[in-house]
Every structure is written in structure tokens, then in C-alpha cells.
KELUM-74343 format. One record per residue (C-alpha): residue number from 1; residue in one letter; y, z negated, x negated. Coordinates in nm, 4 decimals. Example, Ala and Ser with C-alpha at 12.3 -4.5 7.8 and 13.67 -1.06 7.14 Angstrom:
<pts>
PT/resi/resn/v/w/u
PT/1/a/-0.4500/-0.7800/-1.2300
PT/2/s/-0.1060/-0.7140/-1.3670
</pts>
This chain:
<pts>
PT/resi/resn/v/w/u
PT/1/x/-7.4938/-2.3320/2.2514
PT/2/x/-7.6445/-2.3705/1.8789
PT/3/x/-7.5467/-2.0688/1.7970
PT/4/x/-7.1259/-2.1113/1.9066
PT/5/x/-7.1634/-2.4982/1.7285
PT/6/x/-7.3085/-2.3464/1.4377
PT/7/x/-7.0556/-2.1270/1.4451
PT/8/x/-6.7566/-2.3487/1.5080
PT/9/x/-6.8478/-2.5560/1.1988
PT/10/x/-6.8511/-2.2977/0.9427
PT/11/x/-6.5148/-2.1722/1.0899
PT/12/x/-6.3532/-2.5142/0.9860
PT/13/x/-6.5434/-2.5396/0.7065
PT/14/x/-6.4383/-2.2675/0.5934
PT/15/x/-6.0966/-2.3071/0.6562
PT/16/x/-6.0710/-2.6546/0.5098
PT/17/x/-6.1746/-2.4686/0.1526
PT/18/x/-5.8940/-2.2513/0.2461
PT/19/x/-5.6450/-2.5164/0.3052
PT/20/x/-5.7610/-2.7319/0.0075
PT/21/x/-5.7862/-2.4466/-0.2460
PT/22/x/-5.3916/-2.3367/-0.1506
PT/23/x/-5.3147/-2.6977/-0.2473
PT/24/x/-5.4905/-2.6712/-0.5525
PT/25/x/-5.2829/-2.3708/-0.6319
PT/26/x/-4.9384/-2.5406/-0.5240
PT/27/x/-4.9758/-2.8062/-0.7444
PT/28/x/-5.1122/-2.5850/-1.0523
PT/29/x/-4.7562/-2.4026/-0.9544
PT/30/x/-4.5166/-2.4768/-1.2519
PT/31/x/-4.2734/-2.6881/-1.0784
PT/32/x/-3.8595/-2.6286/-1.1763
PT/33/x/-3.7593/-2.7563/-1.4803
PT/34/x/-3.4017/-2.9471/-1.4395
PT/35/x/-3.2565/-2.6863/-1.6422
PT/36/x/-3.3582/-2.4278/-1.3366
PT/37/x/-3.2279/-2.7049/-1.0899
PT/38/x/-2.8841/-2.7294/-1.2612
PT/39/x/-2.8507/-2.3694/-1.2908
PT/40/x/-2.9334/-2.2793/-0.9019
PT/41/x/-2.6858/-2.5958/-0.8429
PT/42/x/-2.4120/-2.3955/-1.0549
PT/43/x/-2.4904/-2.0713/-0.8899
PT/44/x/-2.4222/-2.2112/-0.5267
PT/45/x/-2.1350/-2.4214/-0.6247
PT/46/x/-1.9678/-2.0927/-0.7439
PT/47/x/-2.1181/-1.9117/-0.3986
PT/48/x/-1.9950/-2.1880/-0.1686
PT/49/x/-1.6206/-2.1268/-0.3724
PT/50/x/-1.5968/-1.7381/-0.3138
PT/51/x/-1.7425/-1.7486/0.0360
PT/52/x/-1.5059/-2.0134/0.1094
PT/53/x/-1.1845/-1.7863/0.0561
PT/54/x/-1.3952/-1.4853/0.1469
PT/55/x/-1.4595/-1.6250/0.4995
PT/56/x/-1.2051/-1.8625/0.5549
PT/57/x/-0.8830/-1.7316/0.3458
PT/58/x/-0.6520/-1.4505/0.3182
PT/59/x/-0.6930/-1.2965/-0.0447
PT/60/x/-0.4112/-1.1992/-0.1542
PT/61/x/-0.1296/-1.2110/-0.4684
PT/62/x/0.2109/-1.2138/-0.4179
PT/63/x/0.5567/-1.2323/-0.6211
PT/64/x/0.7025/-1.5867/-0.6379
PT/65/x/1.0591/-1.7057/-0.6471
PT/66/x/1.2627/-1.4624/-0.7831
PT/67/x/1.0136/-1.2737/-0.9591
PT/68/x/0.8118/-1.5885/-1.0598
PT/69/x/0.4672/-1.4130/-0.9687
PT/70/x/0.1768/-1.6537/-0.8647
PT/71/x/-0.1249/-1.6492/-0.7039
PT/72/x/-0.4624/-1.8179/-0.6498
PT/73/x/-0.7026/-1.5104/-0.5148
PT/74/x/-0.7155/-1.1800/-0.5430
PT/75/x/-0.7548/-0.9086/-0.2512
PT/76/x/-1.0266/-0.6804/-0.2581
PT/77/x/-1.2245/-0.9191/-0.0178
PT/78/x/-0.9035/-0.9557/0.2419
PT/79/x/-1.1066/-0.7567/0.4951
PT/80/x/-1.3230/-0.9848/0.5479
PT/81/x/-1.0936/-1.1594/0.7683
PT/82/x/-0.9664/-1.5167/0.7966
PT/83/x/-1.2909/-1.6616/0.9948
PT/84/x/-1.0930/-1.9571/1.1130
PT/85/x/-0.8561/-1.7864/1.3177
PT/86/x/-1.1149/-1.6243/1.4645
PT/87/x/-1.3223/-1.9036/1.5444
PT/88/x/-1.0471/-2.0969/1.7325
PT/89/x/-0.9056/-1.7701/1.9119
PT/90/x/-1.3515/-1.7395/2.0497
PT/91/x/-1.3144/-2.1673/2.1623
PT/92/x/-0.9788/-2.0565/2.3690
PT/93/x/-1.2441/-1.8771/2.6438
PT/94/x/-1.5430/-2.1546/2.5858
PT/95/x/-1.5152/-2.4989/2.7584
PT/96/x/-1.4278/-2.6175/2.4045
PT/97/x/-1.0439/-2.5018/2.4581
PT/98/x/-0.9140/-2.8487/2.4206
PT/99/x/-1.0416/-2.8054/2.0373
PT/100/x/-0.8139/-2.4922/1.9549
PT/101/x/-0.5162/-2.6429/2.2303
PT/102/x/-0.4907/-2.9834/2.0014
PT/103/x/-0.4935/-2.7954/1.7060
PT/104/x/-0.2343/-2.5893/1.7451
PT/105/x/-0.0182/-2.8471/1.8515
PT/106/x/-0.1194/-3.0479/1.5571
PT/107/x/0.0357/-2.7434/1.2802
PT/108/x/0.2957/-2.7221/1.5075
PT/109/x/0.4143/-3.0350/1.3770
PT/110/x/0.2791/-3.0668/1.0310
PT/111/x/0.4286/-2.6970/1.0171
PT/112/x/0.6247/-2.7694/0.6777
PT/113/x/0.4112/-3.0037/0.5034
PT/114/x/0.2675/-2.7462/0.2954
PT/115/x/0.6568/-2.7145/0.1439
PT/116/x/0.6701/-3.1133/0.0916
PT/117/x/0.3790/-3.1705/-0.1806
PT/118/x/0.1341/-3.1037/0.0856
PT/119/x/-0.1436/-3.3781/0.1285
PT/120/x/-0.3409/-3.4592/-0.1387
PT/121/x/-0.6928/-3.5885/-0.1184
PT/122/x/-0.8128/-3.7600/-0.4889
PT/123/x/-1.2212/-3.7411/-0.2968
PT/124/x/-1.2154/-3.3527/-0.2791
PT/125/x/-1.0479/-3.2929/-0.6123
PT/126/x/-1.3196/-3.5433/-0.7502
PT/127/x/-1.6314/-3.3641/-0.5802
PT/128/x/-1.9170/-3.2963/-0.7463
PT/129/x/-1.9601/-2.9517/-0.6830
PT/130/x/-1.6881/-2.8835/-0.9230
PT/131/x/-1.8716/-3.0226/-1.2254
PT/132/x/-2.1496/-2.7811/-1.1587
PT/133/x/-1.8665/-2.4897/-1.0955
PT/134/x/-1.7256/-2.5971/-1.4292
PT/135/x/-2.0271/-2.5777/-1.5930
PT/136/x/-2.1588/-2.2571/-1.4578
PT/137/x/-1.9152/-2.0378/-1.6783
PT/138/x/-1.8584/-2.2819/-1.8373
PT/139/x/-1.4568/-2.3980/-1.8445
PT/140/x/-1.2831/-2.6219/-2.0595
PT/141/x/-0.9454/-2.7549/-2.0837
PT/142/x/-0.7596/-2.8058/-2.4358
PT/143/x/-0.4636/-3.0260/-2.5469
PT/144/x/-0.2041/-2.9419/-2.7660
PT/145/x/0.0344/-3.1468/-2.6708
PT/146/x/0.1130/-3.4298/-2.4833
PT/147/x/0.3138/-3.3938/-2.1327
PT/148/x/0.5648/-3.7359/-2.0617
PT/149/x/0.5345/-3.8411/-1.6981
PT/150/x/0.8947/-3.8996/-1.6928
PT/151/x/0.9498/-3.5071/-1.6875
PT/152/x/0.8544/-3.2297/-1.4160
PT/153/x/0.6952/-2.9150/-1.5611
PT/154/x/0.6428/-2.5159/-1.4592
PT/155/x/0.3226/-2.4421/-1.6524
PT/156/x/0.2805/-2.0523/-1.6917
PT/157/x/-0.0939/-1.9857/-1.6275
PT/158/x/-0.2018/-1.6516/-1.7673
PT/159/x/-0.3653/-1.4199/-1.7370
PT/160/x/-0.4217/-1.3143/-1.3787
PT/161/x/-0.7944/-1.2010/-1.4309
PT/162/x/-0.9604/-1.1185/-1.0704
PT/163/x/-1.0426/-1.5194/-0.9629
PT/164/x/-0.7839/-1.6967/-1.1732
PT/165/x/-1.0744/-1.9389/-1.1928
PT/166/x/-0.9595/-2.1138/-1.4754
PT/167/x/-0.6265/-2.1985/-1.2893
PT/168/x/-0.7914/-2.2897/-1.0255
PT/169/x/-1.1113/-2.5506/-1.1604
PT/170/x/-0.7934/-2.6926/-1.4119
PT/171/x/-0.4972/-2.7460/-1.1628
PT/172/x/-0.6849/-2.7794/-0.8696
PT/173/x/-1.0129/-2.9704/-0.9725
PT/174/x/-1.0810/-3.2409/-1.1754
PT/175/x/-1.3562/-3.1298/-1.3269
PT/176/x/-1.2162/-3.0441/-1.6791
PT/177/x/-0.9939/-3.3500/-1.7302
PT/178/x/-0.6338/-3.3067/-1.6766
PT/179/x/-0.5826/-3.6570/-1.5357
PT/180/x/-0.7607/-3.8112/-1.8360
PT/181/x/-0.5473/-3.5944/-2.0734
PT/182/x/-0.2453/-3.5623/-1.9398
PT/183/x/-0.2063/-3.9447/-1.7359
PT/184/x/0.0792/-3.9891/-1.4880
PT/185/x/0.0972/-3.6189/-1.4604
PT/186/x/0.0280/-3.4787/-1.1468
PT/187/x/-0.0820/-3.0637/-1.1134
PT/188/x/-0.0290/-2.8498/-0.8253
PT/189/x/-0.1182/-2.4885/-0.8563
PT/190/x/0.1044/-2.2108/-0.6419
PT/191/x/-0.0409/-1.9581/-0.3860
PT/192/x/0.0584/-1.7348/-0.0838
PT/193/x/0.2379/-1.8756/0.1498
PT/194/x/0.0271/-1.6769/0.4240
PT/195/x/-0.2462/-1.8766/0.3358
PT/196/x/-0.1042/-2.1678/0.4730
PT/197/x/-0.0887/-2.0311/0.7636
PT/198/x/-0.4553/-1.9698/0.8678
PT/199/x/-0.6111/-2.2880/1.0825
PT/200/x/-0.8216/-2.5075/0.8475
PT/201/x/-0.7754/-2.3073/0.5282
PT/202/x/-0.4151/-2.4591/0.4579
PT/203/x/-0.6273/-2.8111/0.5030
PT/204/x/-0.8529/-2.7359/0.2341
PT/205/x/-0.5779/-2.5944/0.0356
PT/206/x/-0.3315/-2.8855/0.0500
PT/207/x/-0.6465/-3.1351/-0.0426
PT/208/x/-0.6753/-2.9952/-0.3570
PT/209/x/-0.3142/-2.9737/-0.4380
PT/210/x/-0.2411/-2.6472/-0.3414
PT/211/x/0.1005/-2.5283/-0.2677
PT/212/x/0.3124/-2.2382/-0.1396
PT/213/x/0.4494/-2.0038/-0.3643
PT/214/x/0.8086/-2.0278/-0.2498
PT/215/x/1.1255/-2.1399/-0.3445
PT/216/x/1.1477/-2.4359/-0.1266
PT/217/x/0.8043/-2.5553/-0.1799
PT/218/x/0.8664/-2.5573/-0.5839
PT/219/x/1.1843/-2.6770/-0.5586
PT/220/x/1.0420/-2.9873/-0.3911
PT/221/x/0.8005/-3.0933/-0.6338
PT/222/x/1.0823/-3.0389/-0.8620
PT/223/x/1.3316/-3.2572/-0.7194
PT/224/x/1.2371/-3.4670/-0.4700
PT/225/x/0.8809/-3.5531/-0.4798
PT/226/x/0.9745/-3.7750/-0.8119
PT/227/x/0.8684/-3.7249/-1.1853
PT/228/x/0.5116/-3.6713/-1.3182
PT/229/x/0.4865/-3.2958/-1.1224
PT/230/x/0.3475/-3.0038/-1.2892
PT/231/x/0.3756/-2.6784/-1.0999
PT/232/x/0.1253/-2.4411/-1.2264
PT/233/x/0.2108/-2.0458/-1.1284
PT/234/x/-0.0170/-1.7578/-1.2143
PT/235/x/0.2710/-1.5433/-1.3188
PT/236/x/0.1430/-1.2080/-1.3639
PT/237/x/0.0489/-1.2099/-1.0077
PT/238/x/-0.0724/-0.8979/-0.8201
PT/239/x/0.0698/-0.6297/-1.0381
PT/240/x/-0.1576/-0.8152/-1.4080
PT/241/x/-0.4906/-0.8105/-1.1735
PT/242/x/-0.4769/-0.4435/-1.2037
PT/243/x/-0.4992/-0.4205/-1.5646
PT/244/x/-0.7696/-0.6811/-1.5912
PT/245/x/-1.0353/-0.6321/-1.8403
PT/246/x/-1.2642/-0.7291/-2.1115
PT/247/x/-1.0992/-0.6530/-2.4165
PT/248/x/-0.7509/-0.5997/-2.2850
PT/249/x/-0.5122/-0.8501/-2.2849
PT/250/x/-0.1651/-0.7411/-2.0936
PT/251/x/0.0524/-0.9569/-1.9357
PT/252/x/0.3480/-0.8941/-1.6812
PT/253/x/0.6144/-1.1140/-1.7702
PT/254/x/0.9036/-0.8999/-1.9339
PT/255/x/1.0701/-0.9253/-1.5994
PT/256/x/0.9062/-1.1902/-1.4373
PT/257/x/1.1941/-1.4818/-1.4606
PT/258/x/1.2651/-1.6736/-1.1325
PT/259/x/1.0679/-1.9199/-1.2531
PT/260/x/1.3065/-1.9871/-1.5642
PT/261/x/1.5472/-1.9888/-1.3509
PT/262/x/1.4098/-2.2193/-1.0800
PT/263/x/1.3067/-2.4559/-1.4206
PT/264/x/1.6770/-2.4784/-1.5209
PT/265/x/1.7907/-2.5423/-1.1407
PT/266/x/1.6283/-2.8401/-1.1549
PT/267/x/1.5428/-2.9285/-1.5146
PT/268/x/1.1683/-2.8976/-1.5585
PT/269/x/1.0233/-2.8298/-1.8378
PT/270/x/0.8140/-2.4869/-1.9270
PT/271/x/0.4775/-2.5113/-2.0748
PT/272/x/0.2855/-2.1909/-2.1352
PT/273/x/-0.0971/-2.1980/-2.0781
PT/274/x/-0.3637/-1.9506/-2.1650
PT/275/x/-0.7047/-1.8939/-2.0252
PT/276/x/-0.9222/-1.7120/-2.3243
PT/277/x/-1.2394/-1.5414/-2.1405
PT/278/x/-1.0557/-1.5101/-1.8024
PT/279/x/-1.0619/-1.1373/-1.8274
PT/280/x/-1.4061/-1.1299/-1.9323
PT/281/x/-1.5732/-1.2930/-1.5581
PT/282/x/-1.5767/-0.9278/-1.3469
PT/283/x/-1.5575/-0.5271/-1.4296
PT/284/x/-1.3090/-0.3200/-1.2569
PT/285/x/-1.2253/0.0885/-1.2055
PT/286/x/-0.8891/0.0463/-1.3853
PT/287/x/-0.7016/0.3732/-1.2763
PT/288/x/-0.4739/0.5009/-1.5561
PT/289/x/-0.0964/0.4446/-1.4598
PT/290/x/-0.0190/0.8171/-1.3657
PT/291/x/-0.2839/0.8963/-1.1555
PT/292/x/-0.3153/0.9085/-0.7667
PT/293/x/-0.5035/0.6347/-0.7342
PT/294/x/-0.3156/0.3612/-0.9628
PT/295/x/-0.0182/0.4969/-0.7554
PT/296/x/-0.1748/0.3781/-0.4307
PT/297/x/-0.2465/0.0335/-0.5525
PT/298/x/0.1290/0.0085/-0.6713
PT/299/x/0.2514/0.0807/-0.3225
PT/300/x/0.0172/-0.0972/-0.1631
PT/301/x/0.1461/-0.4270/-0.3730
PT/302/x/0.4509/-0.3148/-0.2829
PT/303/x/0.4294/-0.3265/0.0584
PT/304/x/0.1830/-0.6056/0.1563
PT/305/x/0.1627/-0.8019/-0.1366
PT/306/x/-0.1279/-0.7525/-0.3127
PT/307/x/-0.3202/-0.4910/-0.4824
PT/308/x/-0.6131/-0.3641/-0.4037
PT/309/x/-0.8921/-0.3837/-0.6874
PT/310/x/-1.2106/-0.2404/-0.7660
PT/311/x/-1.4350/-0.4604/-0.9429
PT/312/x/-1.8283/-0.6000/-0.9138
PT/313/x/-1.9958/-0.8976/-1.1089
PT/314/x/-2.3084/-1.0167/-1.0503
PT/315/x/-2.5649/-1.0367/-0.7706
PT/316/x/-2.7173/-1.3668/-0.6278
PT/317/x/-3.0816/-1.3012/-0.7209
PT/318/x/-3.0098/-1.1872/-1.0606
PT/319/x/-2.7254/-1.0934/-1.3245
PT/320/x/-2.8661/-0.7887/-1.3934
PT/321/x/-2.8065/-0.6982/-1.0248
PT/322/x/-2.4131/-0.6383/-0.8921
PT/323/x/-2.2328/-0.8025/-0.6418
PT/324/x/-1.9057/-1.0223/-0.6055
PT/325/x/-2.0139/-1.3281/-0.8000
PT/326/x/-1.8240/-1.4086/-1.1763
PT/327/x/-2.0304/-1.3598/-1.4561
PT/328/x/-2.0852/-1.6283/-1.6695
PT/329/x/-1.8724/-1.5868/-1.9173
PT/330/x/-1.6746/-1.9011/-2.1318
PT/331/x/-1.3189/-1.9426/-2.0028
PT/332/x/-1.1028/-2.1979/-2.2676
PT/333/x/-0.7738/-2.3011/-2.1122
PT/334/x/-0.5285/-2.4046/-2.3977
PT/335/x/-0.1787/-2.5850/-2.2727
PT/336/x/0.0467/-2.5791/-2.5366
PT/337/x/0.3841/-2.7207/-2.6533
PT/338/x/0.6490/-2.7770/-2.3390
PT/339/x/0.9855/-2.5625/-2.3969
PT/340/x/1.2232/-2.8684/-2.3418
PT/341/x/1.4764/-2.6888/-2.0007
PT/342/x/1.8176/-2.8313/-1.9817
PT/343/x/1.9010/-2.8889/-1.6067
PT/344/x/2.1855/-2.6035/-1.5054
PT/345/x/2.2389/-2.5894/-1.1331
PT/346/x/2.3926/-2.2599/-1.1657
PT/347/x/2.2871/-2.0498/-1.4860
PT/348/x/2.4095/-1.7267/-1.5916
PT/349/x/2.2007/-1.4747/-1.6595
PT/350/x/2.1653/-1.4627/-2.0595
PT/351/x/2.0901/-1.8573/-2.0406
PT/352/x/1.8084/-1.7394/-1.8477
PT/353/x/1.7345/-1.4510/-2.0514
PT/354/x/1.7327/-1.7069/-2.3536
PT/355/x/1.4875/-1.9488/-2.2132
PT/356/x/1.2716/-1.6697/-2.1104
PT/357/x/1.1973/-1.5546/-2.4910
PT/358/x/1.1582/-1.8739/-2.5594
PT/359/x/0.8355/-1.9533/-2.3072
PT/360/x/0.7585/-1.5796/-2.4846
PT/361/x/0.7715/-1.6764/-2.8493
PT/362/x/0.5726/-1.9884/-2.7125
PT/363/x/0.2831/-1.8050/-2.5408
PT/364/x/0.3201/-1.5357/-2.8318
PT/365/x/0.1801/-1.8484/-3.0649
PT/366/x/-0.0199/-2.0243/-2.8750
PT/367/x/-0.2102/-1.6886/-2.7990
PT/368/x/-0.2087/-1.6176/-3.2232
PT/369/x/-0.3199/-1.9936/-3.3135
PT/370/x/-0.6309/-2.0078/-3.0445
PT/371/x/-0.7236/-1.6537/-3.0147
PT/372/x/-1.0107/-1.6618/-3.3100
PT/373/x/-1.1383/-1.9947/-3.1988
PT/374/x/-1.2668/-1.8795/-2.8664
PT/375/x/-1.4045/-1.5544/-2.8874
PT/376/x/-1.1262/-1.3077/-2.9228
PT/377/x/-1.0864/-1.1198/-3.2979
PT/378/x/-0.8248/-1.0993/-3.5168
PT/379/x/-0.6573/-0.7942/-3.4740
PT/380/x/-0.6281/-0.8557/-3.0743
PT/381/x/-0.2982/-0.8485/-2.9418
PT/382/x/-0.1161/-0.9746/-2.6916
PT/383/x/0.0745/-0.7417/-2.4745
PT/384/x/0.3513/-0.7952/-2.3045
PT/385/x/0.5027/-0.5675/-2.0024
</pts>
């Protein structure tokens, strides 16, 4: 019985050494600095972002009025489904039916909200996840001129890029300012309509000031949701994501024009905006145009929508690894000078044609005048298709 005591007592004796020298070595540990904090706080804000479209959303681009263009996401993650959906299809066969049954009824009737300025919530555009996002790349918003809240506005966002993240945490967060620097104006940034038709998702998209890409939807903010409204649309859409890349700067907006049109309809105001590092966030396989493949990603925008892209950017655990997070890469977002629209219910074609070079000319010098100040040289170009 000595012998199993004596025993016993060097078994916890030993294993309170254990226990005491492994908290001895935790709290010799170097603990994270609040430079480590703030940087695994930017990398999940920017996480929580793509696996919130990735899960939730349909990615997608899509032409806008008339040729307007505009999008929010871009589609090489659409198959991974829109989760929603699927979630309240699975509570239609649980004892939870009532869930999905009220729901439904519910978009039923808020079924054209999205096309009436949607429902705003100031909390979520103000949540503090979106400083981190902002800071991860990091994006800022510049002022060149100031935009009177007794106007409406189309503000031209370019270019595409894969994310259009600096459309998104400018129009849609705000994180970078615009209320401060533009007050009494009010943004709302354009996406596909299909999105607002997934359960949930077109809730999270109308809080943030989302809107459909449409004719109707525009036209509303335009006319009948008051003065103050500034209708951001990613022009370029679908067909610009495919020539995205560092070091190349080509826009498609020689025949992109419903949105000149829709800006004389109803008098609003065209402001050209330009997001330098945009391009510079992923690396894509760009297919040369003449080749089998670029040819299948043309139809296939054709047909459904969007393109389909090839691209990678970082991993989680590192950025020397790959995956589907944005590097971290400075994106500047310059508004410049509004092109003061005439309202013409009905214009002809060469007033719209003459309106149209003039947003051009504008972006042409805005691009020219900022171009050197964040990171571009100065022999880049600007091209236009």
C-alpha cells in the first residue's frame, strides 16, 4: 500500500511540474502585438465579405439599361450556389416550415421594393467591419469637386477589376467618407437584378444601398425618390472583367450609352470616377481575343450574363500562398468634375452621342491628372473600347 501511495504522489508531482512549467512557457510566449490584431481583424473582415456573396449571392455581371453595364461581383465563384435558397427549400421538410412559409409570403409583397430605393439601413453602412475592410488594402476616396444636393447624379465607376471593391467599400460603405464629403448626397451602387431575388441576400443588399441594375429601378432614384441621389454603375460590366490586369488599363465604354441616355431622360448629372489600383487586387489567365477560349467566355456573357474568369489572389494563412482572397494592394478612388445633363425626355441619338464624349473627355482627364499620383507611370494610357 506504500508502495501504490508512493507512487501516486510522484505521479502528481510530477505532473504539477508539467502543468506549471507549460505555464511558464505560455506566458514567456510573445503575445500579439496590436499591429498583428488589426491585421487578422482586416483579413477576416475581407473573408466574412467574399464568403458572404460566395455563399449567400449569385455572382454575376450583367449589361444595364440600354447598354449602361453595371455590376457589383464577378462570376467565377457562381457555383457555389446561393446558400439561402437552399437553406429555406431544407426548413420546407423540417418542423421549421412556418420559417420558409412566412417568408415567402413576406417577398411576395415587398416584391418591388428593391426598384423603389430599396431600404436603407445607416447601422450596417456604419459597421465597423468596414473600417478594417478599408484598411486592409487600403481604400481611399478623393474629392475633386463638390456634388450640390439639389441635383441627382449617374457616377461612372471604372474599372470593372474582378471585386469592384472600390465601388463597393465607397458607394456602399461608409468607411471612406462620402457622407462627410459629399453632404446631402445620397449613393446607391447598381447590381443584378437576380440578386435580388435570392431569400436574405436582397436584405443585405438593400441595407447597404444596393440597387437593381434596371431601368425602372434607376429611373426611380432619378425621379421620384427626390434630389440628393447618386447612382453609381460599374459600366464596363462583364465584358471589362475579362481584360482585367495589372498594368492594363482598358475600358468598355465606346458603346456603352444607356446610361447617357437614361441621365438626359431625367436630367441627372454624369460624374466620372476612377479607381487607381483596382486592377492590381487579383491575377487572371487573360485569353487573347481570337482564341478558343476567350471565345467561350464571350458567349457565355452573352448568354447568361456574365463571364467566366480565371483568376487567384491570396491564401488565408499566407500571401505567398493562392486562393480567392484580394491582395493587398492600394485602391484610390478619384470623383471628378460632374458633366452638367440637360433634362430631354426624348433625345436623339447624336445628343446622346455628344454627351457621351463628353463623360469621355472627362474620364480621359481625370485619368491624365491622377494617374502619377497613385502609382501608375507616365506613359500609361487609358484605353478605351
Amino acid at each position: 500500500m506504500k508502495t501504490i501511495i508512493a507512487a501516486c504522489a510522484q505521479n502528481l508531482s510530477g505532473s504539477r511540474a508539467s502543468v506549471q512549467t507549460a505555464l511558464r512557457t505560455l506566458l514567456a510566449a510573445p503575445w500579439p502585438s496590436q499591429r498583428d490584431i488589426r491585421s487578422w481583424l482586416q483579413l477576416l473582415s475581407v473573408l466574412q465579405w467574399v464568403l458572404s456573396f460566395l455563399l449567400l449571392g449569385e455572382w454575376g455581371a450583367a449589361g444595364g439599361p440600354g447598354g449602361a453595364g453595371g455590376c457589383l461581383l464577378t462570376p467565377s465563384l457562381a457555383p457555389a450556389g446561393p446558400l439561402s435558397l437552399l437553406l429555406l427549400i431544407y426548413l420546407v421538410f423540417t418542423s421549421f416550415w412556418p420559417i420558409s412559409a412566412l417568408y415567402l409570403a413576406w417577398v411576395i409583397l415587398d416584391w418591388d421594393t428593391p426598384e423603389k430605393g430599396g431600404r436603407r439601413l445607416a447601422c450596417l453602412r456604419r459597421w465597423p467591419v468596414w473600417r478594417h475592410f478599408r484598411d486592409y488594402f487600403p481604400v481611399k476616396l478623393v474629392k475633386t469637386h463638390d456634388l450640390s444636393p439639389s441635383h441627382n447624379y449617374i457616377i461612372g465607376s471604372h474599372p470593372h477589376g474582378i471585386l469592384c471593391v472600390g465601388a463597393f467599400c465607397n458607394f456602399v460603405t461608409g468607411s471612406t467618407g462620402f457622407g462627410e464629403m459629399f453632404p446631402g448626397v445620397r449613393p446607391f451602387l447598381t447590381t443584378l437584378a437576380g440578386n435580388f431575388r435570392l431569400p436574405l441576400f436582397r436584405e443585405y443588399l438593400m441595407s447597404g444601398g444596393l440597387c437593381p441594375v434596371t431601368r425602372r429601378a434607376i429611373g426611380y432614384l432619378l425621379s421620384k425618390n427626390g434630389t440628393g441621389n447618386a447612382v453609381a454603375i460599374v459600366i464596363g460590366g462583364a465584358a471589362e472583367s475579362l481584360s482585367c490586369r495589372p498594368g492594363v488599363t482598358t475600358l468598355i465604354l465606346k458603346n456603352r450609352k444607356g446610361f447617357v441616355r437614361m441621365a438626359l431622360q431625367h436630367g441627372a448629372h454624369l460624374v466620372p470616377s476612377f479607381s487607381f489600383g483596382e486592377n492590381d487586387l487579383f491575377r487572371q489567365v487573360v485569353f487573347e481575343e481570337g482564341s478558343w477560349m476567350r471565345s467561350i467566355q464571350q458567349r457565355f456573357q452573352k448568354m447568361m450574363g456574365f463571364a467566366p474568369c480565371f483568376f487567384y489572389g491570396r491564401g488565408l494563412t499566407s500571401v505567398r500562398s493562392r486562393g480567392f482572397l484580394p491582395y493587398s494592394r492600394p485602391i484610390t478612388t478619384v470623383v471628378g468634375e460632374p458633366v452638367t445633363v440637360p433634362k430631354i425626355e426624348d433625345p436623339s441619338g447624336e445628343t446622346v452621342d455628344m454627351y457621351h464624349e463628353m463623360y469621355v473627355r472627362s474620364l480621359l482627364k481625370l485619368f491624365e491628372e491622377n494617374k502619377t499620383k497613385y502609382g501608375m507611370a507616365e506613359t500609361d494610357e487609358l484605353h478605351i473600347l
